[in-house]
C-alpha distance (Angstrom), angle and dihedral (degrees) to the residues before:
residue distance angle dihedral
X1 . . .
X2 3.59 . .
X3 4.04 96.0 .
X4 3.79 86.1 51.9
X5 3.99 93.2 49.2
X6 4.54 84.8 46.3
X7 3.84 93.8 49.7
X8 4.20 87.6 47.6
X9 3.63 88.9 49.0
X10 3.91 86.9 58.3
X11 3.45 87.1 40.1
X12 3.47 140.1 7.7
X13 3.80 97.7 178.9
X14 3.53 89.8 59.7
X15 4.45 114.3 126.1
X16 3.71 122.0 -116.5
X17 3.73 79.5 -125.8
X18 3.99 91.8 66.4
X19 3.68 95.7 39.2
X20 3.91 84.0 55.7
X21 3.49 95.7 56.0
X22 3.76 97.4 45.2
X23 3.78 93.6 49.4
X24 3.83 104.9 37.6
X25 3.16 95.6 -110.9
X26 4.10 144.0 119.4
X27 3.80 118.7 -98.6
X28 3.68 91.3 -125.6
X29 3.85 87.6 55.7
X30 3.41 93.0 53.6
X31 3.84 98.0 47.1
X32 3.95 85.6 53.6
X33 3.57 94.4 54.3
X34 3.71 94.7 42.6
X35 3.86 88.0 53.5
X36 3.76 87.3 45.7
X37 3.62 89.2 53.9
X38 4.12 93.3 50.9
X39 3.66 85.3 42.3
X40 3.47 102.6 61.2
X41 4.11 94.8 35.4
X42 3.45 96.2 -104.1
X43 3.33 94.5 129.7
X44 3.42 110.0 31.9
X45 4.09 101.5 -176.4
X46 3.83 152.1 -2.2
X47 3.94 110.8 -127.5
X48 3.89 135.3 -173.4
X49 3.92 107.0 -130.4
X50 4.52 96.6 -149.8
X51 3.34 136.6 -169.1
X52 3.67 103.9 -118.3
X53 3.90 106.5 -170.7
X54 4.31 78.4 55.4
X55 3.91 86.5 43.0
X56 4.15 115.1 23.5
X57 3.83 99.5 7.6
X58 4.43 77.5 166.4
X59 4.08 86.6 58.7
X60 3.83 118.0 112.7
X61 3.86 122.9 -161.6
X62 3.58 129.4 -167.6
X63 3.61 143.8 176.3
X64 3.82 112.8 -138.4
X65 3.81 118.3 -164.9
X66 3.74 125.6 -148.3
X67 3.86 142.7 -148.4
X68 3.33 110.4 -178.3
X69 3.95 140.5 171.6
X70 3.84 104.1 -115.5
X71 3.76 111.1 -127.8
X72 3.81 123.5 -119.8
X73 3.94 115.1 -95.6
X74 3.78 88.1 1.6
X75 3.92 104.3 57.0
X76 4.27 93.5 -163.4
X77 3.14 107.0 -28.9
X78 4.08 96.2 99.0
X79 3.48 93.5 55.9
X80 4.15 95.6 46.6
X81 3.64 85.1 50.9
X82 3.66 88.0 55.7
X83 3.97 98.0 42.1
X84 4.54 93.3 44.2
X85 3.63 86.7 57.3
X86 4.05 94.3 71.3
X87 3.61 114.2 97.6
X88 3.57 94.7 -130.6
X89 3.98 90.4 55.4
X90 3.59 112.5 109.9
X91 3.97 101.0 159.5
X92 3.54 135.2 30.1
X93 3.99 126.9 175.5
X94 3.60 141.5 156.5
X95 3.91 107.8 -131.7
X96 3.52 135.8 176.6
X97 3.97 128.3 -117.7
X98 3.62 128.1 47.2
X99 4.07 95.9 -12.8
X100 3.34 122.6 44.1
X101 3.91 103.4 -158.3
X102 3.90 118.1 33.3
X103 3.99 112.9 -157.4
X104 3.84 128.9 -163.8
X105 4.24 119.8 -151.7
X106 3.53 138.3 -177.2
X107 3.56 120.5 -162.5
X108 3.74 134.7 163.0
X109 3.64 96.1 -112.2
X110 3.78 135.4 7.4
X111 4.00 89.3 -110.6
X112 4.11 81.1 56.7
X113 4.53 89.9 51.9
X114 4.05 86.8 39.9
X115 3.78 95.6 55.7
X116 3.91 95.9 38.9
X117 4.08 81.5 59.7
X118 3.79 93.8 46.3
X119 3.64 96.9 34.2
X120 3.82 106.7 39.4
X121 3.59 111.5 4.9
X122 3.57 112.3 46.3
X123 4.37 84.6 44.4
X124 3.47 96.7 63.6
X125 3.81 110.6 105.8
X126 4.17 110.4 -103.8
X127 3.75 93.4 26.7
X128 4.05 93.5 117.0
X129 4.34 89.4 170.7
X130 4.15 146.8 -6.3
X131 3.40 132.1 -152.1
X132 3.80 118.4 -167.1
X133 3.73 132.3 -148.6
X134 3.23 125.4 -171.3
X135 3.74 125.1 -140.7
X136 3.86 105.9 -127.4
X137 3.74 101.7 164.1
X138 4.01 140.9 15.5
X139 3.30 112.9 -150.7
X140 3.85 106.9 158.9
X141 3.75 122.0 -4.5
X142 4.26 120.9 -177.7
X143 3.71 95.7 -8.5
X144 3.92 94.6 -46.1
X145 3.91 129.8 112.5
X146 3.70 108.0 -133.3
X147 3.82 97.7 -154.9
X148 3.69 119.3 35.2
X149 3.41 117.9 -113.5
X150 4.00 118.0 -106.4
X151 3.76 106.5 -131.4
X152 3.56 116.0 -138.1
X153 3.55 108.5 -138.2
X154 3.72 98.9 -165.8
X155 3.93 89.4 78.7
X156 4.14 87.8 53.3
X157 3.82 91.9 65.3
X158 4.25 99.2 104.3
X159 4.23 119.3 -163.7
């Protein structure tokens, strides 16, 4: 199970057929305990990791950090519930530290991220303060290097 969940993590467009081969395994067996795996809600999704200065070179990302009042009988959960269901919400998490929830946005423009903070986020009861952090680069995201590397060819030449 968990070398089938790695090699989709490289890959998710990867063939039972491959996944077969590289674990020993029939294909059949590994479409079953793929299915089992979606099944269950072990894996939750397939995604496309993009380049967005090649795709959206308009796109803003941020980072918006939390402190909030936990709620009684539901510690944070009430108020993540509230901030995930924002369409421009990609990321929620609970962290430890100085912040306690950790938020990722996409807007079309920073003034778009800056009011969703003023506007939405910092109104919801509990949030007591943001900070924002905006995305300025992606160099490597879920194992993958955005950009390719340029090779410099003056360190190939050998004695």
């Amino acid at each position: 199970m968990n070398d089938i969940i790695e090699i989709l993590q490289q890959n998710a467009r990867i063939s039972d057929r491959e996944i077969a081969a590289m674990l020993g395994i029939t294909e059949a067996e590994a479409a079953a305990e793929i299915k089992k795996l979606e099944d269950t809600g072990v894996i939750k999704g397939y995604s496309v990791i993009v380049n967005e200065e090649l795709y959206d070179k308009s796109a803003v990302y941020a980072t918006i950090d939390l402190k909030v009042t936990p709620q009684r009988d539901c510690g944070f959960d009430d108020i993540a519930k509230t901030i995930m269901m924002y369409d421009e919400v990609e990321n929620v998490f609970l962290m430890s530290g100085a912040y306690d929830l950790s938020v990722k946005v996409k807007g079309n423009n920073l003034r778009d991220v800056a009011l969703f903070v003023s506007e939405r986020l910092s109104t919801i009861d509990g949030v007591l303060s943001t900070a924002t952090h905006f995305l300025l680069k992606k160099y490597k995201e879920k194992g993958i290097f955005i950009e390719a590397e340029d090779t410099d060819e003056r360190g190939l030449i050998c004695p």
